[in-house]
Backbone as CSV, one residue per row, in Angstrom:
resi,resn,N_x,N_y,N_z,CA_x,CA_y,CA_z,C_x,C_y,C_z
1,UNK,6.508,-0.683,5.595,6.236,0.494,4.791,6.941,0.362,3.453
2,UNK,6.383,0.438,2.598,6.837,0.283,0.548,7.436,1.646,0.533
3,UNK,8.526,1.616,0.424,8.957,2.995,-0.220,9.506,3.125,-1.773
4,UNK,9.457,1.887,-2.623,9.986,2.384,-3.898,11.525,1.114,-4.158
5,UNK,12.203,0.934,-2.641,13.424,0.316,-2.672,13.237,-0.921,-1.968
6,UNK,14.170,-2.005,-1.841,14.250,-2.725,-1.380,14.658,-2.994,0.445
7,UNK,14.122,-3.331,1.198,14.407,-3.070,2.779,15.510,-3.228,3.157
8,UNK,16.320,-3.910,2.012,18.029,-4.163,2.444,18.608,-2.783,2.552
9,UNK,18.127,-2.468,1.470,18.641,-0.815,1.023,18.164,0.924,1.690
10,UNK,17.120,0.514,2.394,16.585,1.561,2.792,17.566,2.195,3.930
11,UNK,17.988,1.714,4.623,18.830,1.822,6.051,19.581,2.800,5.005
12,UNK,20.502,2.117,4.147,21.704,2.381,2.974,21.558,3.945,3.027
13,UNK,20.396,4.033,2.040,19.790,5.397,1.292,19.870,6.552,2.717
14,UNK,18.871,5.910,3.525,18.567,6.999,4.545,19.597,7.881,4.925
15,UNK,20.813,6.932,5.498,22.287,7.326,5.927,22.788,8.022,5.027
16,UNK,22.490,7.396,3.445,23.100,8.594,2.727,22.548,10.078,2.789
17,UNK,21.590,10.431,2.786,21.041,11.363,2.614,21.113,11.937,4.008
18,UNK,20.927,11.395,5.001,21.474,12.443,5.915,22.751,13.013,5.977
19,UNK,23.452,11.750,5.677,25.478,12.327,5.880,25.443,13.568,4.842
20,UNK,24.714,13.555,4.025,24.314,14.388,2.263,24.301,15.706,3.634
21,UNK,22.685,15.810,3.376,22.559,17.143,4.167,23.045,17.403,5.147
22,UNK,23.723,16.709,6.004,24.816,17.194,7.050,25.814,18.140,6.124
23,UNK,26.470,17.196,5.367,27.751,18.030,4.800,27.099,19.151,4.009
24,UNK,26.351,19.658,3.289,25.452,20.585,2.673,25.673,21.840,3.599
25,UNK,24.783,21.034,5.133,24.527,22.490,5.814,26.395,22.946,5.898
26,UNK,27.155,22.204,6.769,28.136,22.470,6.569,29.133,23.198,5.645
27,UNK,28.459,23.323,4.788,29.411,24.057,3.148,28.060,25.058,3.104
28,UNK,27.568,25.608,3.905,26.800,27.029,4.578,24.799,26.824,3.864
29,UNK,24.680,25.605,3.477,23.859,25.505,3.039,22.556,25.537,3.978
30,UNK,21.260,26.301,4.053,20.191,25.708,5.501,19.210,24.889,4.933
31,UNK,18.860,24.525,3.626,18.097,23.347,3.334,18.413,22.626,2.208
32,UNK,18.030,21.299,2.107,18.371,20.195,0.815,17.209,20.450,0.088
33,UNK,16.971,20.309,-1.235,15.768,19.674,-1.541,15.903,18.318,-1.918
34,UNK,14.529,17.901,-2.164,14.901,16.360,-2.609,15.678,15.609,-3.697
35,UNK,15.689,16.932,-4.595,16.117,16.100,-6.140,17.770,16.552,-6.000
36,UNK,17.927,17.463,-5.031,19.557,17.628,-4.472,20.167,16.278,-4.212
37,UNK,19.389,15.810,-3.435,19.611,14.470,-2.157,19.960,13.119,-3.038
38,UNK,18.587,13.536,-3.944,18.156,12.321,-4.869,19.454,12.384,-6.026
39,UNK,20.088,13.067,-6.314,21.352,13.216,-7.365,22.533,12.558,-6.613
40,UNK,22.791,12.885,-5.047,23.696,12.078,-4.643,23.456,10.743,-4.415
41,UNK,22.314,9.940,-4.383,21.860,8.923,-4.155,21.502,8.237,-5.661
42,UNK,21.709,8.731,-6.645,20.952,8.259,-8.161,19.670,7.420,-7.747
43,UNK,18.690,8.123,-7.232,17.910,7.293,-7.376,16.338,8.635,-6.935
44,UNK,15.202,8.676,-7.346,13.828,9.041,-8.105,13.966,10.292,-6.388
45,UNK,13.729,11.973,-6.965,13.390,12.328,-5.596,12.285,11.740,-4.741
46,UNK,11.229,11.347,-5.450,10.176,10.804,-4.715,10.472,9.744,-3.392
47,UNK,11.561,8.835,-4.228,11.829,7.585,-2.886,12.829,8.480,-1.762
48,UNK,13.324,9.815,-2.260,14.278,10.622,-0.788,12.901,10.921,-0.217
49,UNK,11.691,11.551,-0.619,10.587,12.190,0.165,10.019,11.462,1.045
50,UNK,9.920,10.113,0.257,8.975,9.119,1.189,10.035,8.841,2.358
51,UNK,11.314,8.355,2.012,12.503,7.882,3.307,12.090,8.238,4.693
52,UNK,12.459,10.207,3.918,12.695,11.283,4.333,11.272,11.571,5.561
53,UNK,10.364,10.993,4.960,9.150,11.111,5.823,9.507,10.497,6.931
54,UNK,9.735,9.338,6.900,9.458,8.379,7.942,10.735,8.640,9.029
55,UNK,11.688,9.120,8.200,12.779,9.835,9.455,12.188,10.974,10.343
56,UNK,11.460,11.511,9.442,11.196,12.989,10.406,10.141,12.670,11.370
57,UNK,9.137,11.498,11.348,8.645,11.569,12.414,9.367,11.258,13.580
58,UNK,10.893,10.783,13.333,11.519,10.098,14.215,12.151,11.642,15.173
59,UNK,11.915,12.938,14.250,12.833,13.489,14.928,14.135,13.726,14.261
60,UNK,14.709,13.331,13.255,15.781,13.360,12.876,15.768,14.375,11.694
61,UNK,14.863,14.282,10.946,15.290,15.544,10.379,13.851,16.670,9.997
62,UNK,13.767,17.281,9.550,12.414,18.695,9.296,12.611,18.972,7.602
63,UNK,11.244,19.444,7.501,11.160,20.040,6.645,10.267,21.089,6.424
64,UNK,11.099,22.277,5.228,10.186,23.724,5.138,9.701,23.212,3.945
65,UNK,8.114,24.334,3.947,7.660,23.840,2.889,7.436,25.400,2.409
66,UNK,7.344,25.668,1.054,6.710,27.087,0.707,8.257,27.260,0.104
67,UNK,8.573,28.851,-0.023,9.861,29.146,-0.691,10.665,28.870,0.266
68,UNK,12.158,28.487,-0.558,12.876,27.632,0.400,13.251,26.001,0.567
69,UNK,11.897,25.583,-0.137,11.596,24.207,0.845,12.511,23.259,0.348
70,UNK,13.090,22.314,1.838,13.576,21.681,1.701,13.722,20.789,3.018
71,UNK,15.354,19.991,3.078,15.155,19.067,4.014,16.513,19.902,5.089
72,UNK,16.375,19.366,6.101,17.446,19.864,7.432,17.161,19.332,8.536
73,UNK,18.896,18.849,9.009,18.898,18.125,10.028,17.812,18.749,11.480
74,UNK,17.302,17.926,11.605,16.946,18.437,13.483,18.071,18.254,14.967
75,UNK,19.199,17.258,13.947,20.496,17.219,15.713,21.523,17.453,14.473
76,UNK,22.237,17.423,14.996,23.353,17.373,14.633,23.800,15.938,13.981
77,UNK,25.137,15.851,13.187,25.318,14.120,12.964,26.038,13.793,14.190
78,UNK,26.529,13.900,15.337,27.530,13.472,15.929,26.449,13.072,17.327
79,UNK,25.053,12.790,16.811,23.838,12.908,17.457,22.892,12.075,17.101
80,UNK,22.989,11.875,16.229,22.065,10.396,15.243,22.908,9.054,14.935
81,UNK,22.641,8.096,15.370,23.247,6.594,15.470,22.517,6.149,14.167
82,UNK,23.281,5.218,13.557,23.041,4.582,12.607,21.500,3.326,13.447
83,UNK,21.964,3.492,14.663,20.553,2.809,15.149,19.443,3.458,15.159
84,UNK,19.551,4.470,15.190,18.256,5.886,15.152,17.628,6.082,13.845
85,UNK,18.712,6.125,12.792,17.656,6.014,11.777,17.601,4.264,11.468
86,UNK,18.203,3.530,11.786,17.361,2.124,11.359,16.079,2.172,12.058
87,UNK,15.996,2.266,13.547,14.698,2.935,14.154,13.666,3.618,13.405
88,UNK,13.822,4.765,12.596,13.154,5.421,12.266,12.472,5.018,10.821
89,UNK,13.026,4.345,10.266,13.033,3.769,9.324,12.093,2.135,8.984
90,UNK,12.774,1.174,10.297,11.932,-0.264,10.098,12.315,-0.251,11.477
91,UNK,11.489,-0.098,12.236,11.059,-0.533,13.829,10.618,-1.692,13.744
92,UNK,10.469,-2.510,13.209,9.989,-3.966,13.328,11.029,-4.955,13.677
93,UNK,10.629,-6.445,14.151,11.720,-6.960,14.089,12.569,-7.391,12.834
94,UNK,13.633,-8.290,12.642,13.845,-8.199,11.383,13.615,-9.099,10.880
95,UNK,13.523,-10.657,11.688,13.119,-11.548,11.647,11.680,-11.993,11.957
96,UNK,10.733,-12.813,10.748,8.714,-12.974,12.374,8.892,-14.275,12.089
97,UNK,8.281,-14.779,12.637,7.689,-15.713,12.895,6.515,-16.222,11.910
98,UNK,5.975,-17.456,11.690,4.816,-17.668,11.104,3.765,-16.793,10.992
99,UNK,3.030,-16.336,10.032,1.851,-16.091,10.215,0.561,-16.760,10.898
100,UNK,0.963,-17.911,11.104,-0.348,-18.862,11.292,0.716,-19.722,12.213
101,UNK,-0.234,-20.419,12.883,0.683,-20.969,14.347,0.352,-22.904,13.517
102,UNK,1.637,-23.037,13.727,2.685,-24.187,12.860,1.593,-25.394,13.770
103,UNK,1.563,-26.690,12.899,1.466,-28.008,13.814,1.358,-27.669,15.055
104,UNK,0.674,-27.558,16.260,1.436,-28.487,17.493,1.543,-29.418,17.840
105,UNK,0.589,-30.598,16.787,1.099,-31.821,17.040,1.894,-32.099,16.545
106,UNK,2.758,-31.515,15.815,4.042,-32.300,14.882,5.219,-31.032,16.147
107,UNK,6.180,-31.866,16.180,7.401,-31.686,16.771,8.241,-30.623,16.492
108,UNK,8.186,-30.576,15.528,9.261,-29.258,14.749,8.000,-28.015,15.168
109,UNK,6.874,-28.264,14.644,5.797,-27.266,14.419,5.647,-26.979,15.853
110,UNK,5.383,-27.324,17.195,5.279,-27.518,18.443,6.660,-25.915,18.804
111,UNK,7.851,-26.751,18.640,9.071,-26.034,19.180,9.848,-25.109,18.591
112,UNK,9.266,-24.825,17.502,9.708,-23.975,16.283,9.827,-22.247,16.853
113,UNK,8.984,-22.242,17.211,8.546,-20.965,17.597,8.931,-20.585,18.884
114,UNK,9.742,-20.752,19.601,10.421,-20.937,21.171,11.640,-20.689,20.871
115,UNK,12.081,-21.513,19.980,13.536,-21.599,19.586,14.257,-20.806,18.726
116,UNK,13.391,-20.243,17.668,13.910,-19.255,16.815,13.857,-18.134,17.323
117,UNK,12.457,-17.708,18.384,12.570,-16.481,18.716,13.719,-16.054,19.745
118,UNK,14.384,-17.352,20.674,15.783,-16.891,21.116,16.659,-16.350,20.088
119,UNK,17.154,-16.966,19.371,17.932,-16.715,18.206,17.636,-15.359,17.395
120,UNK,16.426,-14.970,17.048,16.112,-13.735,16.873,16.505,-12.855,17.691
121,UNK,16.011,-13.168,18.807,16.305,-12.104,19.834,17.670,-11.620,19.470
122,UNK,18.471,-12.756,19.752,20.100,-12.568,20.105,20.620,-11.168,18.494
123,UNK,20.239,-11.994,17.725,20.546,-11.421,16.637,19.807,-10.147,16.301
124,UNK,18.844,-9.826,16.909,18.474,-8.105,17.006,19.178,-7.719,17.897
125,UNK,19.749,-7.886,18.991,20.737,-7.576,20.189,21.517,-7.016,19.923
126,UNK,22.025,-8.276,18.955,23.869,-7.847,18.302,23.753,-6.810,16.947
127,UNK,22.534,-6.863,16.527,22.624,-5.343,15.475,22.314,-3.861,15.898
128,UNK,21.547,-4.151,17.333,21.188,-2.931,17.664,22.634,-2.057,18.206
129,UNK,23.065,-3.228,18.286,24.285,-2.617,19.408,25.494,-2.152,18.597
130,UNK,25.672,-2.968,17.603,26.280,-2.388,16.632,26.320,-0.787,15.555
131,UNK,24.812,-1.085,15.234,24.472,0.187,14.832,24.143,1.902,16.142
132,UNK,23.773,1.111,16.977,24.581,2.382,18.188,25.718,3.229,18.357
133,UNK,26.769,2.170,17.967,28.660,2.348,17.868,28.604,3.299,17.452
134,UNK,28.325,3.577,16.035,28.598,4.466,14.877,26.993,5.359,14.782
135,UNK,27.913,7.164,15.137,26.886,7.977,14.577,27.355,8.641,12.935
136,UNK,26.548,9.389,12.528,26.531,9.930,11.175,27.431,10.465,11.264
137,UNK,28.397,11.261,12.101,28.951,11.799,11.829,30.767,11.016,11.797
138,UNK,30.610,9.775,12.030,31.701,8.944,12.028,31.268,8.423,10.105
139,UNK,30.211,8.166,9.990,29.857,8.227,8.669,30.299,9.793,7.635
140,UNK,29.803,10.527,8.271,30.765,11.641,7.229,32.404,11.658,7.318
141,UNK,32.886,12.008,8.472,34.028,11.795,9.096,34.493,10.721,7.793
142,UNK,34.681,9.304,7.545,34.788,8.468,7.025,34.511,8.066,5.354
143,UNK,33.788,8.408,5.146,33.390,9.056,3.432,33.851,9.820,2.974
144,UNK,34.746,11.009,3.801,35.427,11.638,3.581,37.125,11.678,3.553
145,UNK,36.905,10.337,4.285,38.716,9.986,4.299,38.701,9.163,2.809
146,UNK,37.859,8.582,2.420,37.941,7.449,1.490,37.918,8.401,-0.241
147,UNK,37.238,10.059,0.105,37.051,10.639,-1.005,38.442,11.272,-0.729
């Protein structure tokens, strides 16, 4: 999915903008809008809307539309894993494979595809599990020791 940013960065943004409207509602606020979100993030409200989309089908966050409108959590942060919105965000793997199936008469081209996808595997394993550890709210918690 094209949202405007680069896929390194999207995970980045998302997290920001939720830890954003977490602390918001918290300081008695009940909705963000985008160009709120988009000021803590310096970057176009449009790319918070599009993010912002693809989180909410996940469940993670809502939005009102009409007077009012804006963005708000659906859990809580101490409830959303930094794996939940990478989830929500790029469900794919992170690593593919060829488009087009390599040699099989050549050797490398044959075993290529057996061998990396262990290695993939392993290495989606060890990020999923990582980004599980830590929910948003160890992310606010933490942004906030550093401010």
């Amino acid at each position: 999915m094209e949202t405007g940013v680069s896929a390194n960065s999207r995970l980045t943004i998302a997290v920001h903008a939720l830890t954003w409207i977490g602390l918001y509602r918290r300081r008695g606020h009940e909705v963000a809008t985008s160009e709120q979100i988009a000021s803590s993030v310096n970057t176009n409200p449009v790319v918070i809307r599009r993010l912002l989309a693809a989180v909410s089908k996940a469940g993670l966050v809502a939005s009102r539309r009409g007077a009012g409108a804006g963005w708000m959590l659906a859990r809580d942060l101490s409830e959303i894993t930094l794996l939940d919105v990478y989830q929500a965000i790029d469900p794919g793997p992170i690593f593919a494979l060829h488009r087009t199936t390599p040699n099989q008469e050549c050797v490398v081209g044959h075993g290529i595809g057996p061998v990396l996808t262990a290695v993939y595997d392993d290495v989606e394993d060890a990020l999923r599990s990582e980004l599980a550890k830590t929910t948003l709210e160890d992310v606010l918690r933490d942004v906030l020791k550093v401010a």
